[in-house]
N, C-alpha and C positions, 0 to 999 in steps of 0.2 A: 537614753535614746541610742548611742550607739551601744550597748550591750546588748538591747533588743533587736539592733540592725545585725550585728553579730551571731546571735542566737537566730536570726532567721535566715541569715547566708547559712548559718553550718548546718539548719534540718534540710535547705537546698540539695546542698552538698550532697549530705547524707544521702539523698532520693536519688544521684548520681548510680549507674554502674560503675564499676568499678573496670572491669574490663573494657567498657569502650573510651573510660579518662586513660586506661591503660595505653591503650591505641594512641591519643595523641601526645604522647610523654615524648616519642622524640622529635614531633613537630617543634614544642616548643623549647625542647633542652638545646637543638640547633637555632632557635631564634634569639636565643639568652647569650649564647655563644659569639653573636656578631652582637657588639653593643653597640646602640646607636641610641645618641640624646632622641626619646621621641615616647608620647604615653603608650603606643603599642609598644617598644620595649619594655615597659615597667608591669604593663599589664599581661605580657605573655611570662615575664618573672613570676608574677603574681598567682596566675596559671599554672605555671608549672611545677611550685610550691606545694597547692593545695593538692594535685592528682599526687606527687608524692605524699604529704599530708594522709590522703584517703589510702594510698598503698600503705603506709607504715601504719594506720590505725588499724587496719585489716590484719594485718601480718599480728600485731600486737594481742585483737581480739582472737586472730583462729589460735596462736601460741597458750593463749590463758584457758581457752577449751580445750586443746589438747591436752594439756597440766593436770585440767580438774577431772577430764576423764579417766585419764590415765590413773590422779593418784584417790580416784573414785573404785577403780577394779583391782588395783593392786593391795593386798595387805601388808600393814608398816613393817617391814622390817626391822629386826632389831638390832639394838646400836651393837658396833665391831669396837671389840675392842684393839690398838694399834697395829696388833700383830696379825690381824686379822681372823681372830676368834672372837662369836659373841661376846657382847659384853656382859653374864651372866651373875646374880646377888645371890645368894643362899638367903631366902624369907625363913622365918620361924614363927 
């Protein structure tokens, strides 16, 4: 039961912009800042977790498409050897 509660917070989440949780990152980084015993503290913590949470998955997914397209157009280079020449075999 709560994985499935889990599982349905994070496709929530996910439906989020990204830009407008961007927007209130420093509402809540300044309410974490003044701690006070109280569930709105613990919930604007909570809050302000997940909007990072969704920035760093972001950041994570556009870096892993960069990567692929990148090592998608470029052809492998071949291995150097220390000196920096080819590392080149004579096949026979």
């Amino acid at each position: 039961m709560i994985e499935a509660t889990l599982h349905k917070l994070a496709e929530h989440i996910l439906s989020l912009d990204e830009a407008s949780l961007t927007s209130l990152w420093q509402k809540y980084k300044t309410q974490i800042e003044h701690f006070e015993i109280s569930k709105e503290w613990e919930k604007s913590v909570i809050i302000f977790f997940i909007i990072n949470a969704v920035r760093a998955k972001n950041q994570m997914f556009n870096e892993e498409i960069l990567k692929r397209q990148h090592s998608q157009g470029e052809p492998e280079k071949p291995a150097m050897h220390p000196r920096g020449k080819p590392d080149l075999r004579r096949v026979k």
